[in-house]
C-alpha positions in Angstrom: -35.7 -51.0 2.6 -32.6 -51.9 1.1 -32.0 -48.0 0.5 -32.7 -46.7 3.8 -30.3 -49.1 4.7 -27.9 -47.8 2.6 -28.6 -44.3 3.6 -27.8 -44.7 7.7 -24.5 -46.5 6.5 -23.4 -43.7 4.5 -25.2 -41.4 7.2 -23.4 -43.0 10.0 -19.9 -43.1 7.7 -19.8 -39.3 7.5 -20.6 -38.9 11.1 -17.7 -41.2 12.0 -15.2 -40.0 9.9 -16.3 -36.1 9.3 -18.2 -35.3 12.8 -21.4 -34.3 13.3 -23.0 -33.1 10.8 -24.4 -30.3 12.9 -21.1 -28.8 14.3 -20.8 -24.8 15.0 -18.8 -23.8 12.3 -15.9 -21.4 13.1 -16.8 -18.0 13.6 -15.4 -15.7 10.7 -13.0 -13.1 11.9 -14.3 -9.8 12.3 -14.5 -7.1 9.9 -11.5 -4.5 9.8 -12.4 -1.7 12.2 -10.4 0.4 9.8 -12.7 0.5 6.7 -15.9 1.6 6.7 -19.1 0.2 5.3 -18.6 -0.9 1.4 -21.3 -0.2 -0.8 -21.6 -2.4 -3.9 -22.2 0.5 -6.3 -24.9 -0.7 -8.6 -25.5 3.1 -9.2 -22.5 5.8 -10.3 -23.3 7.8 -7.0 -22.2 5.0 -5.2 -19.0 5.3 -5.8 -19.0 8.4 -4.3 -20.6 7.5 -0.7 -17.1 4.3 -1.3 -15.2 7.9 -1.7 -16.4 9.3 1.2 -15.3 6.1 3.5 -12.5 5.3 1.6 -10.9 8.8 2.7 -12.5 8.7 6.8 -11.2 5.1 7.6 -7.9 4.6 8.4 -7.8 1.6 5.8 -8.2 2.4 2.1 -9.7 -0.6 0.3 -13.0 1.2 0.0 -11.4 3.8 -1.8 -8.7 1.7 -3.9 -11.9 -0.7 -5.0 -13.9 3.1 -6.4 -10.9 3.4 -8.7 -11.0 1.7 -12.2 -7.7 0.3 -13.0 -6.9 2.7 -15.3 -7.6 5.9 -13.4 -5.9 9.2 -13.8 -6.5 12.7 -12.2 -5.7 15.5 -14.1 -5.3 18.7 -12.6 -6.0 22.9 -13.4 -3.3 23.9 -15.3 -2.8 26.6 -12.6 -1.8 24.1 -10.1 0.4 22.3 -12.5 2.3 25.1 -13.2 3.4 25.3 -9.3 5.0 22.2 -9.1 7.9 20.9 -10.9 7.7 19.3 -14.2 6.1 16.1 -14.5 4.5 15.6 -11.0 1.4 15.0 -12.4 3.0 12.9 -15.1 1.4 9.4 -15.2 -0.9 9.7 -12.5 -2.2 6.2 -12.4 -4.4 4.3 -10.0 -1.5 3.2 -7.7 0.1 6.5 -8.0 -2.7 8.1 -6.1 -3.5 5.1 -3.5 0.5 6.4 -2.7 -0.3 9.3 -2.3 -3.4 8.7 -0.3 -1.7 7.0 1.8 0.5 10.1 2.8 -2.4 12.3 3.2 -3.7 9.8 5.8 -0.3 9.6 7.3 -0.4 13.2 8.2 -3.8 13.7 8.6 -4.6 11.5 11.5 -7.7 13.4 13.0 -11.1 13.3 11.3 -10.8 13.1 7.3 -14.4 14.0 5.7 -15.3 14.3 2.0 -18.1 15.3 0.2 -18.9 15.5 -3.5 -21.4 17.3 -4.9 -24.3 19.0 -2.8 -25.9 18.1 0.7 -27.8 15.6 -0.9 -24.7 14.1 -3.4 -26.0 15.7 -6.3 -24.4 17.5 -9.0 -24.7 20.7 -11.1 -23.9 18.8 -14.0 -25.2 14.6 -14.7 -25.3 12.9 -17.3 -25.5 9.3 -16.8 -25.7 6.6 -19.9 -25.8 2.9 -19.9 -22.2 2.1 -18.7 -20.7 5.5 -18.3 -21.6 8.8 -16.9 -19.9 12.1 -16.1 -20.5 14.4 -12.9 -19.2 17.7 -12.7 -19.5 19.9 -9.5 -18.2 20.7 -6.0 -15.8 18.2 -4.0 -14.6 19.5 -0.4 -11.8 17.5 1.5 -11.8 18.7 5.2 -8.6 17.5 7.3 -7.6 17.5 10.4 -4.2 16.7 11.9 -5.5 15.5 15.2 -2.8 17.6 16.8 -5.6 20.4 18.2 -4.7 22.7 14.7 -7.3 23.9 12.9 -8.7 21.6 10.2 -7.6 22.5 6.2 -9.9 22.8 3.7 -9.5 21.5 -0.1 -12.1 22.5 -2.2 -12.8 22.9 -5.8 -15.2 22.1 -9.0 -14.7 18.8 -10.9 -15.5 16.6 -13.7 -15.5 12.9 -12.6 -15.9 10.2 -15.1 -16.9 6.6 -14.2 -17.5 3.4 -16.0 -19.6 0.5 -14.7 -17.6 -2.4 -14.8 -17.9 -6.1 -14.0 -18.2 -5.2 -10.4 -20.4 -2.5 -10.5 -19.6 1.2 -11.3 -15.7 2.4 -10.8 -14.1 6.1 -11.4 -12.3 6.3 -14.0 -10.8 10.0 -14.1 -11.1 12.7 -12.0 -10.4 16.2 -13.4 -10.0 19.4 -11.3 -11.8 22.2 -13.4 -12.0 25.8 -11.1 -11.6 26.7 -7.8 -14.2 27.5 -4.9 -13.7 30.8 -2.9 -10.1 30.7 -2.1 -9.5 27.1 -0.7 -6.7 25.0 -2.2 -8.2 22.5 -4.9 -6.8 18.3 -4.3 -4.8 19.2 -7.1 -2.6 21.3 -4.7 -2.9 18.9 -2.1 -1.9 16.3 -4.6 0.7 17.8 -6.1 2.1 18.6 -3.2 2.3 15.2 -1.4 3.8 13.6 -5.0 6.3 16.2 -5.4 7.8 15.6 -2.1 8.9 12.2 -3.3 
């Protein structure tokens, strides 16, 4: 008896002093309308479909959380040779969120990527507990919402990814060939970090 009584006091204490107990909480604000759907990437190819929305949306955390801290993109030497010396120099992880950024500031229409084949898979796999490497076709179609026909960049490459605390991350991605006679996102790269 003596602890049920003891219960309603502390029951009716909280009520008091706290409100009700059964109070609508506040409603969490919406997600941003700019990023699309994240997908914790429990598998490498994950990281990929993140790619994918992380170059559509207008926002870019879907894409900035695909990229290990440590990532670098390495170009064709063909490529390399058109810009000036050292614009692929140091390409680090916030070095190509900048320049991400730029594409998406120009290319304002629809952005799509895809890696690998209709179904997202790849010439080359070769996945191992807590790495595994890719190599095969990317395509970056933009448009610049102005009514222009959309650009294609296109090419064969080698993408590396670790799986990390979070779940699997890329950790380089390195342009290998050419596809037909599109421009590979080394050009586009390069191009977008040479002009400062």
């Amino acid at each position: 008896m003596k602890r049920a009584a003891i219960t309603a006091l502390i029951l009716a204490a909280v009520l008091v002093w706290g409100g009700c107990l059964f109070e609508p909480r506040e409603a969490q604000p919406p997600l941003d309308e700019g990023e699309g759907d994240w997908i914790v990437p429990k598998t490498p190819k994950d990281v990929f479909l993140n790619l994918v929305t992380g170059m559509s949306s207008s926002g870019n955390s879907n894409y900035e959380r695909s990229l290990a801290d440590e990532f670098t993109f390495i170009p064709r030497e063909q490529d390399r040779l058109q810009f000036p010396g050292g614009t692929f120099d140091d390409w680090t992880k916030g070095v190509e969120m900048d320049v991400l950024t730029r594409i998406k500031g120009d290319y304002q229409g629809e952005r799509v990527a895809t890696y690998g084949d209709e179904d997202g898979n790849f010439p080359k796999e070769d996945i191992q507990i807590g790495w595994a490497e890719f190599e095969g076709p990317y395509r970056w179609t933009l448009d610049y919402g102005d009514g222009s026909d959309p650009e294609v960049y296109s090419g064969t490459a080698r993408f590396f990814l670790e799986e990390g605390t979070s779940g699997w991350v890329l950790v380089k991605w390195e342009d290998v060939d050419v596809i037909d006679s599109y421009p590979t996102s080394g050009n586009l790269r390069g191009t977008f970090r040479a002009a400062g």
